[in-house]
C-alpha positions, 0 to 999 in steps of 0.5 A, spaced: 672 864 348 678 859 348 674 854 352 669 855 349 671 852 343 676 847 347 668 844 349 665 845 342 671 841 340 670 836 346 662 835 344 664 834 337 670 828 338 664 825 343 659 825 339 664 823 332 666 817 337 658 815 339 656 815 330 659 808 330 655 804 336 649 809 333 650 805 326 650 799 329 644 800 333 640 802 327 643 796 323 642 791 328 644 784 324 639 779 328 641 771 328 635 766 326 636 759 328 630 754 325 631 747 328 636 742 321 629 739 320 633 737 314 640 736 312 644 744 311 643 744 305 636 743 304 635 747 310 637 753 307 635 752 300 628 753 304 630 758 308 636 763 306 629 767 300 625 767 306 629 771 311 632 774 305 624 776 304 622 778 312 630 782 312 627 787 306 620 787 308 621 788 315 627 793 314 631 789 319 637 785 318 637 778 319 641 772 318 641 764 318 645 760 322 645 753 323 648 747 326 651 741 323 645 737 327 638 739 330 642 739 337 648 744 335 643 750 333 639 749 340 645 750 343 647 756 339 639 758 342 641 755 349 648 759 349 644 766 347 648 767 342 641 767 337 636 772 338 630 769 333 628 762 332 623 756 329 623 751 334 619 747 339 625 745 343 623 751 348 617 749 351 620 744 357 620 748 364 626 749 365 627 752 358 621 757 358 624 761 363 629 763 359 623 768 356 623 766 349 616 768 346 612 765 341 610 770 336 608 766 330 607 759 328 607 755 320 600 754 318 601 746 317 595 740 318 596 738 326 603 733 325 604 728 329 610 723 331 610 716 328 614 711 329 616 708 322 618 702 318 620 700 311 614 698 306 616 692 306 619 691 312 617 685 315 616 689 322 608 690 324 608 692 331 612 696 334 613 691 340 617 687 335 622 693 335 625 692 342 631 691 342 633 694 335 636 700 332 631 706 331 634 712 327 632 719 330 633 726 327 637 727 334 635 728 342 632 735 341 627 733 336 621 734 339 615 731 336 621 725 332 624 723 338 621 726 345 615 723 344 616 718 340 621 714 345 616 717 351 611 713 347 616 707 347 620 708 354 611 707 357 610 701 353 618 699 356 619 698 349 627 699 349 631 701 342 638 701 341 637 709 339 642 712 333 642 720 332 643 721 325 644 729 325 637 731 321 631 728 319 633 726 312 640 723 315 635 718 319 631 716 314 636 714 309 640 710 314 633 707 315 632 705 308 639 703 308 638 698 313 642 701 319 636 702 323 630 698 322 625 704 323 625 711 324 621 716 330 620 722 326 613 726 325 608 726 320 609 731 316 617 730 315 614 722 313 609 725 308 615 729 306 619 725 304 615 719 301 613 725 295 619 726 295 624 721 295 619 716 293 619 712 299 614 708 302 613 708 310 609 703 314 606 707 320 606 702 326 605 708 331 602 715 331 601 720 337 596 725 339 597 732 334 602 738 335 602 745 332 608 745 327 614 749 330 615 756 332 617 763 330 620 766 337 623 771 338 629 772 344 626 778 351 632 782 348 630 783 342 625 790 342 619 791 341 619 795 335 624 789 331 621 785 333 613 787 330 616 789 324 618 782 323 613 778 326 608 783 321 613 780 314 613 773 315 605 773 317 604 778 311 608 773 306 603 769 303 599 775 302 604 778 297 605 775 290 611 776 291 612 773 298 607 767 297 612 765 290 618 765 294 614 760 299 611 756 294 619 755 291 621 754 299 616 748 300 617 745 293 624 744 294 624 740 301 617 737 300 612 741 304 605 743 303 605 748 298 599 752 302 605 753 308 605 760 310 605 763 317 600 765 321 600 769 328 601 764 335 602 765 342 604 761 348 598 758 348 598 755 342 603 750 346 599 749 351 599 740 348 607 742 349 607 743 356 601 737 358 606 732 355 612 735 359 607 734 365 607 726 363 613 724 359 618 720 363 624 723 365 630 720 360 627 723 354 627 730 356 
């Protein structure tokens, strides 16, 4: 009898010690990394009420965490050290191995990277920016830089390239004159044109983009990470949800229609043709 109540009281001390790693597995608290397509500021004034949103409705945790640059959170995202992003930094060769997958992306029109100058700039043709100083939000920006200074790299149009840390850093250095054009997409311009009052002169546009991605890291499970996809697709059919998004886009100057919507690899398939044909440097 007494060692049947010393094997009890050995299950019972177990599985006390067990009650902490089941609570923290059933309260997972999940990193979110969306690429600083603005300052950090403006960033998580558009994103802290939509995770806030997605955490409660999806009943998993999730939290924000950013950079000071663009190029610091995607080292966040590179270090695993994040399990859920919005980017478009993920879909080189070397990066899709890493097995990030593509769960959702934001309804935006199709963006394109340009190459712009002031209004009143007496600049017209990108050839006369050879030379010159170009602000960049920094070298991860996908369409604001890989593809714009691919585009320059081509056209052997070499530019001094200053990395400022965000989209609207490079347009204010721009406009301050520290730089005599920006590489940004176009979407970010039209943006900030209605916000700021700032008038651009578009002297180069690619071909078109889908918006960034919602991804989701291998390690997150299944059941987490439906619960999630399901909240921010289902958002701007709820009243409450499609107010918090209008507010969110207000205050960063987005199309106030842009909610998100189901994705897949697939839908990136124009990421993976340009890394096929980029010249080597800006990847």
């Amino acid at each position: 009898m007494e060692s049947s109540n010393m094997f009890g009281r050995s299950l019972l001390v177990a599985l006390i010690g067990l009650l902490p790693a089941l609570a923290l597995a059933q309260n997972a608290v999940y990193r979110f990394s969306p690429v600083n397509q603005w300052d950090i500021n403006k960033t998580a004034a558009y994103w802290n009420p939509i995770i806030k949103y997605v955490s409660e409705q999806s009943g998993v945790r999730l939290e924000l965490k950013i950079g000071r640059t663009s190029a610091d959170t995607t080292a966040y995202v590179l270090a695993k050290e994040v399990e859920f992003v919005f980017s478009n930094h993920l879909f080189s060769p070397e990066r899709e191995k890493l097995g990030w997958k593509v769960f959702g992306r934001r309804w935006t029109p199709p963006l394109q990277g340009q190459i712009a100058v002031p209004a009143d700039s007496p600049i017209t043709r990108v050839e006369e920016l050879k030379g010159q100083e170009v602000a960049f939000a920094g070298p991860e920006a996908f369409i604001g830089y890989k593809v714009t200074q691919g585009y320059l790299q081509a056209r052997n149009i070499e530019v001094k390239a200053l990395f400022a840390g965000n989209q609207n850093a490079a347009f204010a250095q721009m406009f301050a004159g520290k730089a005599k054009a920006v590489g940004s997409n176009s979407a970010l311009i039209d943006g900030y044109a209605a916000k700021e009052g700032k008038k651009f002169r578009v002297l180069w546009t690619s071909d078109s983009y889908h918006d960034l991605a919602l991804m989701a890291s291998s390690k997150v499970p299944e059941k987490d990470l439906k619960a999630v996809a399901s909240a921010f697709i289902g958002m701007h059919r709820d009243p409450v949800g499609k107010a918090i998004l209008l507010k969110s886009s207000q205050e960063v100057g987005l199309d106030p229609q842009a909610y998100f919507l189901p994705a897949t690899g697939a839908d990136y398939a124009s990421y993976r043709r340009f890394y096929q044909t980029v010249p080597a440097t800006p990847r």
